[in-house]
Backbone as CSV, one residue per row, in Angstrom:
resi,resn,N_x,N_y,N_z,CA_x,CA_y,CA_z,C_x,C_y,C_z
1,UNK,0.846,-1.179,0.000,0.000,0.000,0.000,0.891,1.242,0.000
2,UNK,0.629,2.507,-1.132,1.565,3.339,-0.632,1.239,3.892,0.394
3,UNK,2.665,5.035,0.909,2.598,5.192,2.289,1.526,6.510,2.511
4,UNK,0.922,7.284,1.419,0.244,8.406,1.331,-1.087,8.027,1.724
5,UNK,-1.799,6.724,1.360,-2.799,6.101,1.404,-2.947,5.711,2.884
6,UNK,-1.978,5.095,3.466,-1.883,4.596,4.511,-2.139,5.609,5.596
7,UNK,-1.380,6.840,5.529,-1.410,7.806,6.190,-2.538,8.455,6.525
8,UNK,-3.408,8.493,5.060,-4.316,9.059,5.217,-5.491,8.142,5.590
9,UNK,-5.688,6.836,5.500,-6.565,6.220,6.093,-5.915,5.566,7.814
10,UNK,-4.914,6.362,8.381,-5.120,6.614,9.784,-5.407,7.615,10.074
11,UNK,-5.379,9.080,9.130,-5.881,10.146,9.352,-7.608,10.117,9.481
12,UNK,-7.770,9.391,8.651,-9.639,8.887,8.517,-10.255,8.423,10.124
13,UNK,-9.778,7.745,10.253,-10.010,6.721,11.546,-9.935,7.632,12.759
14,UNK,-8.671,8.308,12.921,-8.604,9.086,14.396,-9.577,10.509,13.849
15,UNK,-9.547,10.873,12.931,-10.382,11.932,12.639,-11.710,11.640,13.367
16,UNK,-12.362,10.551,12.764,-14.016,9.978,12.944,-13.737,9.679,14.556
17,UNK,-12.650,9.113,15.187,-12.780,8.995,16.511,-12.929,10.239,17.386
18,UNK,-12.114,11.715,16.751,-11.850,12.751,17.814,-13.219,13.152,17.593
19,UNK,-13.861,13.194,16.865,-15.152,13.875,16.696,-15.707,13.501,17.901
20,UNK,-16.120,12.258,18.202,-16.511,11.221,19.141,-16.354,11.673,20.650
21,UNK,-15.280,11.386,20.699,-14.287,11.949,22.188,-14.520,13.208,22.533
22,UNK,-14.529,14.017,21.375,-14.881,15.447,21.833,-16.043,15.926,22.263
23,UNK,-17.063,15.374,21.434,-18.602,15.857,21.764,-18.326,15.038,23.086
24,UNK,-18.337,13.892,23.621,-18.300,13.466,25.218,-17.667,14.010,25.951
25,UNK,-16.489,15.144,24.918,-15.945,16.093,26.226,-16.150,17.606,26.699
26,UNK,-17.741,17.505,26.074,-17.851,18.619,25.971,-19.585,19.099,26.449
27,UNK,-19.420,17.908,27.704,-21.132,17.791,28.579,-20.775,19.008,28.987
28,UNK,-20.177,19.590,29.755,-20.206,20.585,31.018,-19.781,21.677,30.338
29,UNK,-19.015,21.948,28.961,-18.824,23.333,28.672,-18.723,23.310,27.739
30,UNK,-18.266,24.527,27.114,-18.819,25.202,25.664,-17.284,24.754,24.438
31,UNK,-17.907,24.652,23.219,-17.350,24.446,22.390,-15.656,24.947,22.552
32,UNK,-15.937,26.760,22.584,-14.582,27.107,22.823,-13.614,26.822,23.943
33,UNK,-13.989,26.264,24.756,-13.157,25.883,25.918,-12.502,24.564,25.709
34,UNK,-13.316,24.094,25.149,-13.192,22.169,24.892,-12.057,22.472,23.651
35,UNK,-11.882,23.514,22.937,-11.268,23.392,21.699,-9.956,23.833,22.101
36,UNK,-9.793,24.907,23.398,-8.249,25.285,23.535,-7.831,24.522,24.190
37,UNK,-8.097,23.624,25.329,-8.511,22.486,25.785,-7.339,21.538,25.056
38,UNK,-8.245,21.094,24.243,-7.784,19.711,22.562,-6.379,20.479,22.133
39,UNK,-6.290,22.140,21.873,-5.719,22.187,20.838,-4.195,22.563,21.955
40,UNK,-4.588,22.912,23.065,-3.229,22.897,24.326,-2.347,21.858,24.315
41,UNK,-2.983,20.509,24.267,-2.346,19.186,24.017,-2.212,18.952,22.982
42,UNK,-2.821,19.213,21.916,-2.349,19.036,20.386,-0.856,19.719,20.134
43,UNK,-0.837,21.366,20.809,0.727,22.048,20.726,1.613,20.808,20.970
44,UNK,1.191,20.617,22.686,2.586,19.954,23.380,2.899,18.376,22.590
45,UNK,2.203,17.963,22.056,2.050,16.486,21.127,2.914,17.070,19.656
46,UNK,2.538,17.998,19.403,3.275,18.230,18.245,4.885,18.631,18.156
47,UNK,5.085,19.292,18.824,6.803,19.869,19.678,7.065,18.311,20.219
48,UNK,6.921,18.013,20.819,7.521,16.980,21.323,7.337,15.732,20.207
49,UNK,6.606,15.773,19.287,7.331,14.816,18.115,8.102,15.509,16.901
50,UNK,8.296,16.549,16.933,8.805,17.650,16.400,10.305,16.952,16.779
51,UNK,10.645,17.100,18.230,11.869,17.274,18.894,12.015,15.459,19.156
52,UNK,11.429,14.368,18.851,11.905,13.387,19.151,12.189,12.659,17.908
53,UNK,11.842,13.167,16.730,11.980,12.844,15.313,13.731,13.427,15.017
54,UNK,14.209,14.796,15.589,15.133,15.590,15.491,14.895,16.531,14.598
55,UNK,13.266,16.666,14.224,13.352,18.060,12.702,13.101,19.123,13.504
56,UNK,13.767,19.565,14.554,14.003,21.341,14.633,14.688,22.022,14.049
57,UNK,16.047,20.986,13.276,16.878,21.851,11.962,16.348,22.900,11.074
58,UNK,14.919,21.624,10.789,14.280,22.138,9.854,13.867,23.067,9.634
59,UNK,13.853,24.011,10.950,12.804,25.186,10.943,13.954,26.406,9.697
60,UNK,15.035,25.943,9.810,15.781,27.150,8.858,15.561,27.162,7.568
61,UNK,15.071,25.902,7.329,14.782,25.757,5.919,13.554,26.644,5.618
62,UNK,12.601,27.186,6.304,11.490,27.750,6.114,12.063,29.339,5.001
63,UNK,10.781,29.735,4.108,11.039,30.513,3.851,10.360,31.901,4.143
64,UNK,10.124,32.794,3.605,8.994,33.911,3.774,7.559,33.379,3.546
65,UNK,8.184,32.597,1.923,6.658,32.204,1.898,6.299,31.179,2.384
66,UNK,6.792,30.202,2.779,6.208,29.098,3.806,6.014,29.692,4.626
67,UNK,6.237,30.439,5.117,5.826,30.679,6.302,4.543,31.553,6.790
68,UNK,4.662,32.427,5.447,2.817,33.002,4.986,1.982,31.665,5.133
69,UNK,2.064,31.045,4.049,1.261,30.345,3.419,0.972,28.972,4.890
70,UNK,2.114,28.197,5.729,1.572,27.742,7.140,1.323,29.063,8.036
71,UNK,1.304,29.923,8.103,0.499,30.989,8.898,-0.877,31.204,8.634
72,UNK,-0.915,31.368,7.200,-2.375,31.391,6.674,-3.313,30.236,6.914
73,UNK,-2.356,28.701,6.483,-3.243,27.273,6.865,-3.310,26.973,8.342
74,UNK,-2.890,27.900,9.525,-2.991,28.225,10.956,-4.323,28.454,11.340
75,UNK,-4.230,29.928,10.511,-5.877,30.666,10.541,-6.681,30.205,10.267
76,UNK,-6.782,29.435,8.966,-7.975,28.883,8.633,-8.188,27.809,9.520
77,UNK,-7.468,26.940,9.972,-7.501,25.632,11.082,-7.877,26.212,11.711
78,UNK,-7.580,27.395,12.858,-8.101,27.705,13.942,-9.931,27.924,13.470
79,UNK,-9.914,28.656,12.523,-11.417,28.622,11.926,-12.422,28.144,11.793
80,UNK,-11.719,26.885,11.444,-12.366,25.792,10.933,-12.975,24.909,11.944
81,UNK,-11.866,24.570,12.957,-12.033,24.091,14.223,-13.211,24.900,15.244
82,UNK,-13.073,26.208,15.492,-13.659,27.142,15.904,-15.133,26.633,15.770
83,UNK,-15.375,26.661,14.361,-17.143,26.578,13.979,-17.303,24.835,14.048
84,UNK,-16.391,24.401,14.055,-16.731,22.868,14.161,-17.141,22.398,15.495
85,UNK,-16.178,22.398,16.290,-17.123,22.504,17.746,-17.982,23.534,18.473
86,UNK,-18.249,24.449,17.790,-19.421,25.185,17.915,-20.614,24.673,17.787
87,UNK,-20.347,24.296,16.232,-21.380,23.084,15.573,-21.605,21.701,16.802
88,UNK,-20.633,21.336,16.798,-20.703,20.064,17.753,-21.448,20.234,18.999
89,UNK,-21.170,21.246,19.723,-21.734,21.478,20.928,-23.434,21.605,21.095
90,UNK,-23.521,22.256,19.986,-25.392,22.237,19.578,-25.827,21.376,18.930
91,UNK,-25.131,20.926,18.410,-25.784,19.670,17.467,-25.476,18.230,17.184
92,UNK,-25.773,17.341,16.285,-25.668,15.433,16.418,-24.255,15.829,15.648
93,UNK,-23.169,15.201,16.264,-22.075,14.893,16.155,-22.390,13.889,14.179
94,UNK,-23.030,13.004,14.096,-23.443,12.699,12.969,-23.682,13.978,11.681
95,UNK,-24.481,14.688,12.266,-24.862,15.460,10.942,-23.404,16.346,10.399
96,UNK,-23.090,17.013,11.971,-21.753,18.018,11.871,-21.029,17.806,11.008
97,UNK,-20.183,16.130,11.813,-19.127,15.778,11.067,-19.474,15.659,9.439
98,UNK,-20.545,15.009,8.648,-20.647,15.393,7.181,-20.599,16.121,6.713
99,UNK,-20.795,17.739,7.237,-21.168,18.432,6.580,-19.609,19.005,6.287
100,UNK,-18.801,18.862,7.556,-17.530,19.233,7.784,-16.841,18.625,6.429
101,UNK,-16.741,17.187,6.588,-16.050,16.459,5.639,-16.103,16.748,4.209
102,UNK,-17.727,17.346,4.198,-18.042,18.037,2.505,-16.874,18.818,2.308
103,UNK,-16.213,19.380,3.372,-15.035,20.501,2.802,-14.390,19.736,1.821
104,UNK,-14.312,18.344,1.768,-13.454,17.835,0.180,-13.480,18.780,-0.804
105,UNK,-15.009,18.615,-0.928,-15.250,19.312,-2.386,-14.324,20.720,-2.319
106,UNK,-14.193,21.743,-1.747,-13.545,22.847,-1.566,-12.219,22.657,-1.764
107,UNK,-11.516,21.599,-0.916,-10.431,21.258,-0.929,-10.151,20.589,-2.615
108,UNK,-10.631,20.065,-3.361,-10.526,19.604,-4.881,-10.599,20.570,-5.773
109,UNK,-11.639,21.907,-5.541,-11.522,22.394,-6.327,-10.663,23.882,-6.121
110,UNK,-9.800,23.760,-5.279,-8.686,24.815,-5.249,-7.159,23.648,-5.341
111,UNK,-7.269,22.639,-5.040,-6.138,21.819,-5.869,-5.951,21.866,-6.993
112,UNK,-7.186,21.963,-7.947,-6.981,21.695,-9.268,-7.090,22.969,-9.671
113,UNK,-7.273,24.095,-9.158,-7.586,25.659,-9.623,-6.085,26.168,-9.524
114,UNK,-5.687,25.946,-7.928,-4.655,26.626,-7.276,-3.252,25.971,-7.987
115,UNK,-2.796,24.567,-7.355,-2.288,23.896,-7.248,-2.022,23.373,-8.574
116,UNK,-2.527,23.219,-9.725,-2.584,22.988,-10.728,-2.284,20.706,-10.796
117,UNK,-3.383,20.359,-9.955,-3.479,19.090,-9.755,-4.083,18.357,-10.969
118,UNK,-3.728,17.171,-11.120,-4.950,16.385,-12.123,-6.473,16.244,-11.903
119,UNK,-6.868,17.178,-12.765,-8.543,16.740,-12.769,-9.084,15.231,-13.158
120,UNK,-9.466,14.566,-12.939,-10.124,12.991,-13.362,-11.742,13.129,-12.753
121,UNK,-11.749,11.736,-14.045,-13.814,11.714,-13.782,-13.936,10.585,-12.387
122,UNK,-13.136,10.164,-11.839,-13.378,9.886,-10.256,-13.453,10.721,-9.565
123,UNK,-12.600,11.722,-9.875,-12.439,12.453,-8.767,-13.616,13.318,-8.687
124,UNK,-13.850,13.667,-9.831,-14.955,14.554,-9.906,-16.367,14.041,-9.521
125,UNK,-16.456,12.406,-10.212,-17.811,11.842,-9.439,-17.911,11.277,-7.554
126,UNK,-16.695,11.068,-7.257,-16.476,11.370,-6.083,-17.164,12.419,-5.095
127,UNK,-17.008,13.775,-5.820,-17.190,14.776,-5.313,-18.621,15.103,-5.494
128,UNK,-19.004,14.811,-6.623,-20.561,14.812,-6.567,-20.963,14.005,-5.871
129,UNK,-20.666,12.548,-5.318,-21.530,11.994,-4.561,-21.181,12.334,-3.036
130,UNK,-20.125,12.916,-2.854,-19.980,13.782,-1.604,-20.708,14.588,-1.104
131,UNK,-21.479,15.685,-2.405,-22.353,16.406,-2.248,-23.765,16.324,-2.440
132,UNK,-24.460,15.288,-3.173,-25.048,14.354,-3.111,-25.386,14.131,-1.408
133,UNK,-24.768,13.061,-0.654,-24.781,13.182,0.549,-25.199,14.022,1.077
134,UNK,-24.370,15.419,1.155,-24.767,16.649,2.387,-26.200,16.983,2.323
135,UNK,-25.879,16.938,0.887,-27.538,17.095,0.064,-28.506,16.578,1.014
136,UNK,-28.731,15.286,0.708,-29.456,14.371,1.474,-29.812,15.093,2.743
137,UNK,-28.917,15.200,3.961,-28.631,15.192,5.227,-28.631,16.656,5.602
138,UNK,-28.866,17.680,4.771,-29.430,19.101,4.899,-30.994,19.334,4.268
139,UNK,-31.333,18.479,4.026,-32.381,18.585,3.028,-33.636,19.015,4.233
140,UNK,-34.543,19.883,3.801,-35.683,19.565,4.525,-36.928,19.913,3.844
């Protein structure tokens, strides 16, 4: 299996789990608390495999524009996260997380806009039945 695939179907799995964990951690208080909370231990988890891997070299390699461009994918994470357990806190952890995940479609079509990625008719019917879905599950 390549290792991109692999990666990303453990990214799948703990994704669908934190959703889980979080709405149960989040009886007694509000979205934003539960999220600096997650994202306090997410820092110290990240530095410390940062520093046990040995890539702190790495940080010189950064440039101006990496460093825009992960500053900018900062903001939007914090964003993103922000309205996600917002969402979560009021609502079925079920519906949230789909609607969240629809971000594919967004994410495909600034790969292939931005990024200048391969367009294909999977990918694209993929994405319709992605939206398809939300469809469904917003419908009323």
């Amino acid at each position: 299996m390549d290792r991109a695939v692999a990666y990303a179907l453990l990214s799948m799995v703990f994704a669908g789990v934190t959703a889980v964990i979080a709405k149960a951690g989040m009886r007694n208080v509000g979205g934003d608390t539960a999220l600096a909370v997650r994202t306090s231990l997410i820092f110290l988890l990240v530095w410390a495999n940062v520093l046990a891997y040995r890539r702190v070299e790495e940080l010189r390699l950064l440039t101006r524009s990496d460093l825009l461009f992960l500053g900018l994918s900062g903001a939007t994470t914090f964003l993103s996260w922000l309205f996600y357990y917002r969402a979560m806190k009021v609502g079925d952890v079920s519906l949230v997380a789909v609607i969240d995940k629809a971000s594919i479609v967004v994410t495909l079509v600034l790969c292939f806009w931005l990024l200048k990625e391969p367009f294909t008719w999977r990918i694209a019917l993929g994405a319709i039945l992605i939206l398809a879905g939300l469809l469904v599950l917003i419908w009323r």
